[in-house]
Phi, psi and omega in degrees: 000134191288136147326311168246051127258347167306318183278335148303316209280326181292293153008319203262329169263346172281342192309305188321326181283299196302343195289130167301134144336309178310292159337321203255328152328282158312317183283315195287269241274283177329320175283356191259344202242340178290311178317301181316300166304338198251354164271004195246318193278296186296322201072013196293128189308139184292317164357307182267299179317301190274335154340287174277002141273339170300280185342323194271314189306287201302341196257322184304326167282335172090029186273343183093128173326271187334318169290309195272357170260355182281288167321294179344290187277012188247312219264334181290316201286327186265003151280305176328294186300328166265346226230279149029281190307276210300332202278328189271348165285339208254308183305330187278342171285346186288292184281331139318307174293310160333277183329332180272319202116002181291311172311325182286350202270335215275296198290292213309336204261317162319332198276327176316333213219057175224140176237161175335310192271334184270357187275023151288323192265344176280347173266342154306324198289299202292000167292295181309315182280324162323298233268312187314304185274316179238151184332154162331276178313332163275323211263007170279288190309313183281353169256195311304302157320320197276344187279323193294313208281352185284329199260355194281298189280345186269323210073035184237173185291183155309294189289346156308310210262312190307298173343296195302304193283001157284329175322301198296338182259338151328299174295330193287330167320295189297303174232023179255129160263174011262038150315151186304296169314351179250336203276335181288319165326289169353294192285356166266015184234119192297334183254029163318118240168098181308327205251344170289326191288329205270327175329272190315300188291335179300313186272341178297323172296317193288306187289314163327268218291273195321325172309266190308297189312290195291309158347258164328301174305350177286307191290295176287012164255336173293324187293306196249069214287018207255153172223156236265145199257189181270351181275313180293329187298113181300167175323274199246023170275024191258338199248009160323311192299351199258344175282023201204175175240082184293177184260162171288192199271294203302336172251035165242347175271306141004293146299317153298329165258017182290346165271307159348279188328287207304296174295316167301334173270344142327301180261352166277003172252325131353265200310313176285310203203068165323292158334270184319325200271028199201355171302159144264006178300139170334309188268004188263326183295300162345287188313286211293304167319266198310040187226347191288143185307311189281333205259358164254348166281296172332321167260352164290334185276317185333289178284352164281327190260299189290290187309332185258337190296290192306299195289343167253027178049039202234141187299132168309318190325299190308316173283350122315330191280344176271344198274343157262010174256318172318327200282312198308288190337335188259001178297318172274350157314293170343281163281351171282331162315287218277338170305305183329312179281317138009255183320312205297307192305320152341287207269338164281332185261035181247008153101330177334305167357311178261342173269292229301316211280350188248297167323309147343295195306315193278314193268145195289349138001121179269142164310327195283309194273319174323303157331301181292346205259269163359278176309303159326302196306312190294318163324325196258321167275355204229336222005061172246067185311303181293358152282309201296310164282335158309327182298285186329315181290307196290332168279343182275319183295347177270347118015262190292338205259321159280353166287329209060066170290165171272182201291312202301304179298355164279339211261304202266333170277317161289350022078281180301323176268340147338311187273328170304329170280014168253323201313106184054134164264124187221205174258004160273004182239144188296335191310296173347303176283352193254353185243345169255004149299288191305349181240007174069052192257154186274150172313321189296324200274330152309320195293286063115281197270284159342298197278316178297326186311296193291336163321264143003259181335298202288333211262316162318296193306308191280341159328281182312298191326317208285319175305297162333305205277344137335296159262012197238042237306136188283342204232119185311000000 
């Protein structure tokens, strides 16, 4: 580090005691309203959006250009550096299990062992097991053929087959990593904890989806009464199965929860058996490597790539050819992430902490529905979920930092803000346009079904959060 970024850096941290509060109060709501506008009203990309809103905090607080762009660029390279690997390990684990066939081997063979009444709920499971590994949007493009054909063969409406299975990849989305949005929360909270957070989240998710999902498709499908046409129907999608070679059912399951697996065993012997797992024994060493977010995501593409390749009868080439087709799509994801890490670095060192962590204190208010309150607004004025938990974090986390929260209350705080970024889907957010093209719905009727749905999800998950935070004290 140069001299004078040490004397900025230094500057930038006695300035954080001197900046008025009033001031500084005033700049955060102006960078909040500025974002809202150049991403809803400008259309401006978030990236460029959260950029130039750090700029109106830093310059606006009086923390200084020269500082706040110094601040900016330290916190995007070290979200990036945490954040980054996975979110591009998860997307190429994303497009693998597709490319092969392990997502079609998953639905077909659940689906197989399914009766009229139970396929709501086999389409929440295969909703929730898509949704883990892969993105909103991929895992929408590969269930949307299996739901209109599912609704076809059964004769039950559309929307009966759908509900469950947006539930399920909508929540897993929103607060399980390694989605980009649970894992960019993550990196603004110093006890952040991958495998702690997946603890929490899978059964709040898993109950969540079971709640909502079967429940609700009985009710949108009387409000939306459609069953699925030959205009939704793909060409040859009755006959896929035969142009391929599927992977078996138990190793396309295998692989996808195999970082799950890695991370989640990793922090339950941390939680049970500090000691030994904080040991040099070999096997606390082991352990502790493979439990790491990058080295189980790593070995999940590993094992993913040799093992589902070889069982559908595909070429390495090719499972390389998906892991360069996984990158592009996620370059903009990146930087609106790591713009995130930006901002969140902005806003901690002009100091927001302390008027949030002092409004906290003073008020009966839980930090979790503040979160959540927070995150909805953004969402909701942005149609953005990964703005809306980026926002959200990047304002909270010096908070949770000042509580000394532990890794679970940080866990239950990514969780909370999660559920505010699903909260009403509307028409600034693209999900919204891509779930009524695809199911071929009308604006009232995405509203009807879609919005209430995401309504709904959102409203459970901080339901559970706040029952969970019962036993889990927010404060160190």
């Amino acid at each position: 580090m140069t001299t004078t970024q040490t004397t900025l850096m230094t500057l930038a941290a006695s300035s954080t005691v001197h900046l008025d509060s009033t001031r500084l109060g005033l700049a955060i709501a102006a960078s909040i309203v500025t974002l809202v506008l150049l991403v809803t009203v400008a259309k401006l990309h978030p990236f460029v959006s959260l950029l130039v809103s750090s700029l109106v905090v830093g310059i606006g607080s009086g923390y200084g250009p020269v500082a706040t762009v110094t601040s900016f660029s330290d916190s995007f390279g070290s979200t990036m550096a945490s954040v980054g690997i996975l979110i591009g390990l998860g997307s190429m684990l994303g497009r693998v299990l597709m490319d092969t066939g392990a997502a079609d081997s998953i639905v077909d063979t659940l689906l197989s062992r399914a009766t009229p009444a139970s396929i709501p709920w086999t389409m929440a499971l295969i909703g929730a097991l898509i949704g883990l590994p892969m993105f909103f949007e991929v895992g929408l493009v590969v269930m949307v053929p299996v739901i209109i054909l599912i609704s076809r063969r059964s004769h039950l409406p559309l929307m009966r087959v759908a509900i469950p299975a947006l539930a399920g990849l909508s929540v897993m989305h929103a607060c399980v990593p390694p989605q980009p949005g649970p894992l960019a929360a993550l990196s603004c909270f110093s006890n952040g904890n991958v495998g702690v957070t997946m603890m929490f989240g899978i059964p709040i998710a898993a109950a969540t989806v079971a709640i909502v999902g079967p429940a609700f498709s009985a009710i949108a499908s009387r409000w939306v009464p459609r069953h699925a046409t030959d205009e939704l129907m793909g060409g040859d999608e009755d006959q896929r199965n035969g142009e391929r070679r599927l992977p078996p059912f138990g190793l396309s399951v295998l692989c996808i929860l195999l970082p799950a697996i890695l991370m989640l065993g990793n922090a339950i012997v941390e939680i049970v058996a500090p000691t030994w797992a904080s040991s040099s024994a070999a096997g606390a060493q082991i352990l502790s490597f493979l439990g790491k977010p990058a080295i189980a995501l790593l070995v999940a593409v590993l094992v993913a790539m040799l093992s589902l390749s070889k069982a559908a009868g595909r070429k390495m080439s090719s499972a390389n050819d998906s892991l360069k087709k996984a990158l592009p799509p996620i370059a903009g994801i990146l930087l609106i992430v790591g713009a995130g890490g930006g901002y969140k670095g902005v806003l901690v060192d002009t100091g927001v902490g302390d008027i949030i962590g002092d409004f906290v204190r003073s008020s009966s208010i839980s930090v979790l529905l503040l979160a959540w309150l927070i995150a909805a607004f953004v969402r909701i004025a942005t149609g953005s979920a990964t703005v809306a938990i980026i926002t959200t974090a990047g304002i909270l986390g010096p908070v949770m930092q000042s509580l000394n929260a532990s890794s679970a209350a940080v866990a239950l705080m990514v969780l909370a803000i999660g559920a505010g970024s699903i909260f009403l889907s509307h028409v600034n957010d693209a999900g919204f346009w891509l779930i009524k093209e695809y199911f071929g719905l009308s604006v009232g009727e995405t509203f009807r079904t879609w919005s209430v749905l995401e309504c709904l999800l959102s409203v459970v998950v901080l339901a559970l959060t706040l029952l969970t935070s019962i036993f889990v004290p927010m404060a160190g």
